[in-house]
C-alpha positions in Angstrom: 65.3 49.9 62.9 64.8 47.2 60.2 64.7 47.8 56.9 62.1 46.3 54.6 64.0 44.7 52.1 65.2 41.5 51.9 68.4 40.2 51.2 69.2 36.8 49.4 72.4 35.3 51.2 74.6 32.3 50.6 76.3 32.9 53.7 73.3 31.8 56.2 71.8 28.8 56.8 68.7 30.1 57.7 66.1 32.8 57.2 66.2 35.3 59.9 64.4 39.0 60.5 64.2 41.1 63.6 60.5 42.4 62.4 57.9 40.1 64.3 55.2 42.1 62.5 56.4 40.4 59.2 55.1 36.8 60.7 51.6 35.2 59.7 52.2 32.6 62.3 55.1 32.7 65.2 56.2 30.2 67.8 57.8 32.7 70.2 60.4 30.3 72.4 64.0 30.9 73.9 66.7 29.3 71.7 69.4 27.7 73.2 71.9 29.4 69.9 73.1 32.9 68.9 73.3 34.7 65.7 76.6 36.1 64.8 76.7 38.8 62.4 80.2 39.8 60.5 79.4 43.4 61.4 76.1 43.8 63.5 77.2 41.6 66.8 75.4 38.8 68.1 71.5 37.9 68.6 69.6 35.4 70.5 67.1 33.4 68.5 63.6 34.2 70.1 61.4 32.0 68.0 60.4 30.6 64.4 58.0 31.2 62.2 56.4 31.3 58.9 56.7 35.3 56.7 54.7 35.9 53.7 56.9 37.2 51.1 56.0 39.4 48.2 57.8 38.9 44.7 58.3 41.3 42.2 56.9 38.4 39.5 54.5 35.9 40.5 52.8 34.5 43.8 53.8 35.2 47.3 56.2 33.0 48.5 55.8 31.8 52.4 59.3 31.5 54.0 59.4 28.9 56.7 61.3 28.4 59.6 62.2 31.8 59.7 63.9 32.7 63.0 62.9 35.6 64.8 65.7 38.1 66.4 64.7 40.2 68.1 67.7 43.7 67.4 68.6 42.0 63.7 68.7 45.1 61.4 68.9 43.1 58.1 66.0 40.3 56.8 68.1 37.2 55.5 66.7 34.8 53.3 68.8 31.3 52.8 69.6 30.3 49.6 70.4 27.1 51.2 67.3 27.0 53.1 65.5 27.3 49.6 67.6 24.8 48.2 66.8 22.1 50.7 62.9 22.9 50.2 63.4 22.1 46.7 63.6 25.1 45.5 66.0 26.2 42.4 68.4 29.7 43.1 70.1 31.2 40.4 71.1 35.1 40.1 71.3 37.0 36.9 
């Protein structure tokens, strides 16, 4: 089962949940690549899309390019995917 929290990792290059409900808007498609997780095995990209997330402080962020896996216990989101939107990341 997936969990509902999020986690903020350096170690992906991309945001990634196995929850379609959590999509507004999802291109379902076969991807050609697989997911490796250090300790979950690996997952076949089904499709991308965009998820509404919720923030403790302030507006609702919408992730996207998030990539739907289907089996993926764990919601990623990329620092480095923020990053290259513009976005600044810093952890206190």
């Amino acid at each position: 089962m997936t969990t509902s929290l999020w986690y903020v990792d350096n170690n992906v290059s991309s945001h990634m949940t196995g929850n379609k409900n959590y999509f507004s808007k999802l291109r379902k498609r076969d991807m050609q690549f697989h997911i490796e997780m250090e300790n979950d095995g690996k997952y076949r990209a089904k499709g991308t899309g965009i998820v509404r997330f919720e923030r403790e402080l302030g507006n609702p962020m919408f992730l996207r390019d998030v990539l739907y896996i289907p089996g993926l216990k764990k919601n990623l989101i990329s620092v480095l995917a923020l990053e290259d939107k513009g976005y600044k990341v810093t952890f206190r």
